[in-house]
Backbone as CSV, one residue per row, in Angstrom:
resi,resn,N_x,N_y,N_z,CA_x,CA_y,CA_z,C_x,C_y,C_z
1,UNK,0.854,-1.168,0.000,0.000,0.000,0.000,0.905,1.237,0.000
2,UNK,0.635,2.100,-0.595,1.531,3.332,-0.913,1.327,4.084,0.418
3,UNK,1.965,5.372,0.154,2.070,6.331,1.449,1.081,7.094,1.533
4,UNK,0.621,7.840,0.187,-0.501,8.302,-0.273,-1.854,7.545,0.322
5,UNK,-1.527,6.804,0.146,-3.045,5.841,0.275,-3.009,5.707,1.460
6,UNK,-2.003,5.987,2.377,-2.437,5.122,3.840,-2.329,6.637,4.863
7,UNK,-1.676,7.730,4.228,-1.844,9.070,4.836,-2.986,9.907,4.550
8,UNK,-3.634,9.621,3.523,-4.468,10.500,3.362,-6.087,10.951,4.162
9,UNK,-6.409,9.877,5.122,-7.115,9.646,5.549,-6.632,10.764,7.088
10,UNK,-5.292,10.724,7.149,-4.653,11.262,8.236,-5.202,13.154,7.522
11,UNK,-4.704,13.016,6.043,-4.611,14.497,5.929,-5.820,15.110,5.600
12,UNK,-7.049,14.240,5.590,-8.393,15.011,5.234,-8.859,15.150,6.690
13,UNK,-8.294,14.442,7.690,-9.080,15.436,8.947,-8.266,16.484,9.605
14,UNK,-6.444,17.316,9.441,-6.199,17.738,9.405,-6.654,19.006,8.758
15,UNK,-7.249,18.804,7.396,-7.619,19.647,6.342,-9.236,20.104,7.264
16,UNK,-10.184,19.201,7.548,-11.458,19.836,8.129,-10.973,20.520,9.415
17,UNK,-9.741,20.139,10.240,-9.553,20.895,11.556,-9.317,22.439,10.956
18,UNK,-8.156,22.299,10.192,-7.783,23.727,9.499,-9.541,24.593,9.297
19,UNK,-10.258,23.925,8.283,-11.740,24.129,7.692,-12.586,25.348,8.863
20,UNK,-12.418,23.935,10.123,-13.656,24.678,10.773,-13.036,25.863,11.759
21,UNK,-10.957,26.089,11.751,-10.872,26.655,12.268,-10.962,28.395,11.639
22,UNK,-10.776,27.987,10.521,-10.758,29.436,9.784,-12.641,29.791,9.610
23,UNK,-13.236,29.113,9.318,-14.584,29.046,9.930,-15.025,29.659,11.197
24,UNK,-14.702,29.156,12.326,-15.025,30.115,13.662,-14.582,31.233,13.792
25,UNK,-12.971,31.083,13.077,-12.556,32.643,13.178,-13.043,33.617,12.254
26,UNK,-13.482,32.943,11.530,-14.485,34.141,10.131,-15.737,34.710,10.993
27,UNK,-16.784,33.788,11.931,-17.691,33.712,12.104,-17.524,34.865,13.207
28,UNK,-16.548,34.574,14.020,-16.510,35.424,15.541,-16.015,36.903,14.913
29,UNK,-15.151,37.034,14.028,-14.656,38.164,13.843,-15.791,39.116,13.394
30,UNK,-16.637,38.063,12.223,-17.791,39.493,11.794,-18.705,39.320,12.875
31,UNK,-19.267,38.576,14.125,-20.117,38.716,15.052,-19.404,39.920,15.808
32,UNK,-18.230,40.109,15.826,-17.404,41.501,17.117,-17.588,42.335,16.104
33,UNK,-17.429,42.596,14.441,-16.962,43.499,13.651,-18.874,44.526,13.764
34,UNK,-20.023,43.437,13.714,-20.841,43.645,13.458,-21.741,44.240,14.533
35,UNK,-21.283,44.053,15.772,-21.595,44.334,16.875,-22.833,43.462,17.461
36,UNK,-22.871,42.380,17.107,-23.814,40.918,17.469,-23.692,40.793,18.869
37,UNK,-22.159,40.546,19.195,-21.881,40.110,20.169,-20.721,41.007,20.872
38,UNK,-20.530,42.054,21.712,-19.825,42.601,22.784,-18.396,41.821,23.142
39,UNK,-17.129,42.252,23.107,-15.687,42.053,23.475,-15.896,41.286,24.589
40,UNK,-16.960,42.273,25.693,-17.060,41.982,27.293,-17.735,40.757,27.575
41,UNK,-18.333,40.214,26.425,-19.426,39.858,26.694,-18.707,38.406,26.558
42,UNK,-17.590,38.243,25.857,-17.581,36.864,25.546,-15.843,36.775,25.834
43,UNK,-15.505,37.356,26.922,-13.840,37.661,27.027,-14.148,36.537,28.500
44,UNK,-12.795,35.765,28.286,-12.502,34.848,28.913,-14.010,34.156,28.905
45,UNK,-13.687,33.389,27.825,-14.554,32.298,27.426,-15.767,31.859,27.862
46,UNK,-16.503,33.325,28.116,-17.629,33.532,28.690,-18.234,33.105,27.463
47,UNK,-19.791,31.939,27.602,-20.337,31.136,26.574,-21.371,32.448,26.226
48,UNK,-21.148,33.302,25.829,-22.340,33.821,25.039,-22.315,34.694,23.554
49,UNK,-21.432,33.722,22.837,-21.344,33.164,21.404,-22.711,32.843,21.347
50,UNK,-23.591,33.362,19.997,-24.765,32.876,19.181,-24.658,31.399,18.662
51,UNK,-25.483,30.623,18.507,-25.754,28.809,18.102,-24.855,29.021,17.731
52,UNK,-25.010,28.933,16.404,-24.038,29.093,15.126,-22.865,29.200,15.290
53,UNK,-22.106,30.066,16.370,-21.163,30.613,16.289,-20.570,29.127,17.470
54,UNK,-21.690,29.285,18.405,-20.931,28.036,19.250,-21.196,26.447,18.829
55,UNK,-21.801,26.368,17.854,-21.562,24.960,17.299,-20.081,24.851,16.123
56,UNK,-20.097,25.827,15.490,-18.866,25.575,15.161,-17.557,25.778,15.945
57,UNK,-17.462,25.989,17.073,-16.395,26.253,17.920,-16.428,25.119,18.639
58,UNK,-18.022,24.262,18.900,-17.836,23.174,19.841,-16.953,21.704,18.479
59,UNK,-17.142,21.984,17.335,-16.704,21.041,16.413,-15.331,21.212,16.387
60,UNK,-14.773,22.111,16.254,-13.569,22.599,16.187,-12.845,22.199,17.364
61,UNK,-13.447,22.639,18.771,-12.496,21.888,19.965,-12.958,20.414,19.895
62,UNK,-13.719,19.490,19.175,-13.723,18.357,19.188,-12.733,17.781,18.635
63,UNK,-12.279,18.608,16.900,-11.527,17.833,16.278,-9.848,17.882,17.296
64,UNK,-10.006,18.852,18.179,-8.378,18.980,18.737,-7.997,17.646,20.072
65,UNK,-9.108,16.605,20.219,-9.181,16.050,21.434,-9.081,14.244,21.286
66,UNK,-10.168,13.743,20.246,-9.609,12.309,20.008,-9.435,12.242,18.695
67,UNK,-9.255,13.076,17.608,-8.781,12.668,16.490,-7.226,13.010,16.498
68,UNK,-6.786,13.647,17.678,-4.716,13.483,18.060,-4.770,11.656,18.864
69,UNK,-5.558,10.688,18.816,-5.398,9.490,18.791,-5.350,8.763,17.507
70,UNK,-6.347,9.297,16.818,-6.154,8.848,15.484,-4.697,9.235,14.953
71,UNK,-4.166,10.784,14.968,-3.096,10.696,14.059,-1.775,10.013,14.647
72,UNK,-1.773,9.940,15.602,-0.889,8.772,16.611,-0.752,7.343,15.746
73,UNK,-2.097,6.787,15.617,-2.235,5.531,15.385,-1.971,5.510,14.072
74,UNK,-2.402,6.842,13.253,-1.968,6.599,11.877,-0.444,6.788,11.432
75,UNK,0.521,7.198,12.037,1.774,7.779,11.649,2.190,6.090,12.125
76,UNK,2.015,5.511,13.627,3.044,3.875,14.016,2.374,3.387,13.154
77,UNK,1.294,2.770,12.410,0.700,2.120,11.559,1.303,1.843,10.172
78,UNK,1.951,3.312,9.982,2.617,3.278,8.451,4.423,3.163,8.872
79,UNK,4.662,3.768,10.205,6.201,3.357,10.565,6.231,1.972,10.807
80,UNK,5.261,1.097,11.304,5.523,-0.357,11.691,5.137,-1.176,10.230
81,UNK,4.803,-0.184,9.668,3.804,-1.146,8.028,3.058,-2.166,8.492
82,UNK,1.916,-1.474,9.484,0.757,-2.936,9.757,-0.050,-1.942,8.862
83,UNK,-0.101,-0.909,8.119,-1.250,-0.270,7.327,-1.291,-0.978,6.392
84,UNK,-2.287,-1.855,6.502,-3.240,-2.321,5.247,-4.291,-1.964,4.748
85,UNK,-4.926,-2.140,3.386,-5.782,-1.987,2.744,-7.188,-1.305,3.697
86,UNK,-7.423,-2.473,4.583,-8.745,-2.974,6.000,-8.204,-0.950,6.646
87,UNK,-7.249,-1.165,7.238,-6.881,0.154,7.792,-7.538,1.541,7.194
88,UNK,-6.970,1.504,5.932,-7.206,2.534,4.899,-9.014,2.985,5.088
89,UNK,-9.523,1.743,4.482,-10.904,2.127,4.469,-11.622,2.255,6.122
90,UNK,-11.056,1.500,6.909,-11.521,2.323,8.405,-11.268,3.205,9.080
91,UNK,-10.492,3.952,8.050,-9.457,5.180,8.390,-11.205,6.241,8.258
C-alpha cells in the first residue's frame, strides 16, 4: 500500500480541523466586527457566542481532542507497516 493511500485519511481530517478553524474565526470576527456580540461579553470564554457561532467552535475543539489518537495511530501504523488496505478504508 503506498504512502498516499495510507496518509491521506490522516490528511483530510487535518484539512477539516484547518476548515472549521478558519470558519469560527471568520464567524466570531464578523459577530465583534458587526456588533452581534460585545468584546465583554464573551472575554474569557464567557459562553455567550450565538448557536451558530458556538456549534462551530464546539466542532472545532472536538476535532483537537480524540482525532490526536487517530493521528498517533496513523503515523506507528505506516512506521511499523501494519497499514493495510482494512486500515485505509476504516481510516
Amino acid at each position: 500500500m503506498s504512502i498516499q493511500a495510507v496518509l491521506l485519511p490522516l490528511f483530510v481530517e487535518v484539512l477539516l480541523t484547518f476548515v472549521l478553524l478558519y470558519w469560527m474565526a471568520h464567524l466570531r470576527t464578523r459577530a465583534l466586527r458587526t456588533g452581534e456580540v460585545k468584546a465583554r461579553d464573551v472575554a474569557l470564554r464567557e459562553p455567550s457566542w450565538p448557536p451558530q457561532i458556538t456549534q462551530v467552535s464546539n466542532a472545532y475543539h472536538n476535532q483537537l481532542e480524540l482525532p490526536v489518537l487517530f493521528y498517533v495511530l496513523t503515523i506507528l501504523a505506516w512506521i511499523t507497516r501494519h497499514a493495510d488496505l482494512a486500515f485505509v478504508v476504516l481510516a
